[in-house]
Phi, psi and omega in degrees: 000146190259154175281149163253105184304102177312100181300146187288155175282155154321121161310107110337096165254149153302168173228147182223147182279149142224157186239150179160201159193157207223130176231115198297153175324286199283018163078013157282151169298151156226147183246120201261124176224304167224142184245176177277147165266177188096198177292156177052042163276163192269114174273183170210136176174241239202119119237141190031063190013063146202151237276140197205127131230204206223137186205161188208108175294319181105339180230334165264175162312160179286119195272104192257155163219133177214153155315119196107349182212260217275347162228149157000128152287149174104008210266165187235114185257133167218172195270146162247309176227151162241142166217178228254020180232323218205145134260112191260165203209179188218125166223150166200166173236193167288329179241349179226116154350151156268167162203174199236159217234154178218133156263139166283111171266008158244352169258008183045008180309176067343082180212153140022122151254356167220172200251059189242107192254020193268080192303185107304160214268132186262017172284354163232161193231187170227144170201122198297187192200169156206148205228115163292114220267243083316017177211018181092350187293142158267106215234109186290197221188058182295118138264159189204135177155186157273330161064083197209327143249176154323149241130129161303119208211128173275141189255095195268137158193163183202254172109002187214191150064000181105353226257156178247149173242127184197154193284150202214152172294140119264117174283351170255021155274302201312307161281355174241002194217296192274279229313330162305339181078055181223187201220165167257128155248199224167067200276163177227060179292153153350152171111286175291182152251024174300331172257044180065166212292343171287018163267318180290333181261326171296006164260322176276153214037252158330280186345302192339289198311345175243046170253325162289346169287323168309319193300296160329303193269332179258060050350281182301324184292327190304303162337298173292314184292038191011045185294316182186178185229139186008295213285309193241076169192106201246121189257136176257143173187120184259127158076239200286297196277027154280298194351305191286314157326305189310286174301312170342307199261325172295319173247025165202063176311336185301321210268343194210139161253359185172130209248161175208128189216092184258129196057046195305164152246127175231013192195125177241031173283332180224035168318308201279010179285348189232164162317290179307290181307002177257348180282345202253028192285296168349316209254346175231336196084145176223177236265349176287004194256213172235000170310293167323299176284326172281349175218318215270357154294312168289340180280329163295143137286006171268318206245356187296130162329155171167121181294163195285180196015047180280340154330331194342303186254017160258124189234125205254134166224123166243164196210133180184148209259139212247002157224036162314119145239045161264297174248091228280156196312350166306321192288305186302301178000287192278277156019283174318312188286321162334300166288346154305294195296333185255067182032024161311154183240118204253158176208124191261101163241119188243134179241122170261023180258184199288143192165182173193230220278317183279011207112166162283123203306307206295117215298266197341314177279357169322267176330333190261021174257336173280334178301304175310313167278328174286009181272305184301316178314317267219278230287321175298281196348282181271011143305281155350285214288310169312307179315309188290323190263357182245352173310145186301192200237000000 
């Protein structure tokens, strides 16, 4: 009888976070946010801010896949499982389901992994933009949508911490929102790491401001391309990006018809009193400091100059968790009333139910808050819309 060797399981790799940046044969830059470990690693991250990755076969040229060519534009690809042949990833949007991809690591091909062919309706696209910021900096833009008109469009920003702001499937954006014919942006302002870690330090401390300028000028670039208008233009910001929602809006108020400020930081004032808020110093500066008055003052929103009723013609839906413990509920409060005082029309949902920073733990009341907000959302969406068509000329 002949002996049978037992073949070994496939090697099982990690994904590790990393920062930096790699600059490809043909001299464009990639920005690295993670790789596979061992030899030969599948890097994953940023070219020409949009989500790519990068392998080196050891026998072929270094093998790029970037969004917009071997994927979707617009898609947020992440790793699912790796092993010492193959990587398998997920990509999705705003407009396309995920589904999953398998790379081959010793031929860098790219397909398919299942034969599951089941899109979203391709009646809608993505197309990237770029918004000159104030000092000239050029701050890209993913739009989803049918983009065909003027539209009520949520506007995603975040903007601080290293953090990449990128899209993600949803179904009740996908049915309450894109089906409507109404649209998405995505701004990749300072602040993130889409251009590497010199993207990330020009936002923080003095930077705030111009991660609101950034903010600010891709608005208005939405405004000129006729994605939408003042009037249809809902700014979104979760933690750190309400903060940024907030201030935003509060000093170009002209610019937004409706804030969405979920789980806020509405106050850097009183950082150093918690544990957490002394971790965020790096990243605000800190207020025990002359950091406060030179920069991080104009950037609160509780404490930033601001004429009375500037607010007037801006309508606020803030939302907070009453056992947050990142960000604890004085800041949505205190936020309301701020936005009270300069006459704003605030709609409050404070949840006292168990829960925190992501949502409420119980996956079910999860869904049905989101649902809830894309319900609400839906519903302003075609308020707005009305408001535009019978408004004068």
């Amino acid at each position: 009888m002949k002996q049978i060797s037992q073949l070994s399981p496939p090697k099982c790799e990690n994904i590790i976070k990393v920062r930096g940046e790699i600059r490809l044969p043909e001299g464009s830059v990639f920005y690295p946010q993670w790789k596979t470990s061992g030899s030969n690693p599948v890097y994953g991250g940023y070219q020409d801010a949009c989500e790519t990755l990068v392998y080196d076969t050891k026998t072929f040229d270094v093998i790029t896949h970037k969004s917009g060519k071997s994927f979707p534009l617009g898609q947020h690809i992440k790793p699912i499982k790796v092993l010492d042949q193959e990587l398998y990833l997920q990509g999705s949007s705003f407009i396309n389901a995920p589904r999953l991809y398998r790379l081959d690591r010793k031929t860098g091909e790219l397909t398919f992994a299942t034969n599951d062919i089941s899109q979203n309706d391709n009646a809608f696209t993505c197309r990237q933009i770029w918004a000159p910021s104030e000092d000239g900096t050029r701050i890209p833009i993913d739009c989803f949508g049918t983009l065909t008109e003027k539209q009520p469009t949520i506007v995603f920003i975040y903007g601080g911490f290293g953090r990449n702001n990128h899209s993600f499937y949803s179904p009740d954006i996908y049915s309450k929102w894109l089906t409507r014919g109404y649209s998405i942006a995505v701004i990749h302002s300072r602040g993130g790491a889409e251009y590497g870690k010199a993207w990330h330090q020009a936002g923080v401390k003095a930077g705030r401001r111009k991660v609101r300028e950034d903010i600010a000028s891709s608005i208005r670039e939405l405004h000129r391309q006729d994605i939408c208008t003042p009037e249809t233009t809902f700014v979104h910001g979760m933690s750190h990006g309400a903060l940024l929602a907030a201030i935003t809006t509060i000093s170009h108020p002209e610019l937004v018809s409706q804030v969405i400020c979920r789980v806020p930081i509405s106050s850097t004032k009183d950082l150093p009193k918690t544990t957490l808020g002394r971790q965020w110093l790096d990243e605000y500066g800190d207020p025990q400091t002359s950091d406060w008055d030179n920069f991080m003052k104009e950037e609160d929103p509780l404490a930033c100059d601001a004429t009375p009723q500037s607010l007037s013609n801006t309508s606020w839906l803030i939302i907070g968790y009453c056992h947050d413990a990142v960000t604890a509920i004085s800041h949505a409060d205190s936020l309301v009333e701020r936005v009270n005082n300069l006459g704003g029309k605030v709609t409050y949902w404070r949840y006292s139910s168990k829960g925190g920073h992501e949502g409420a733990c119980d996956p079910s009341e999860r869904i049905a808050h989101e649902r809830k907000l894309w319900s609400y959302l839906s519903q302003k969406a075609s308020e707005t819309k009305m408001k535009a068509t019978h408004s004068p000329c």
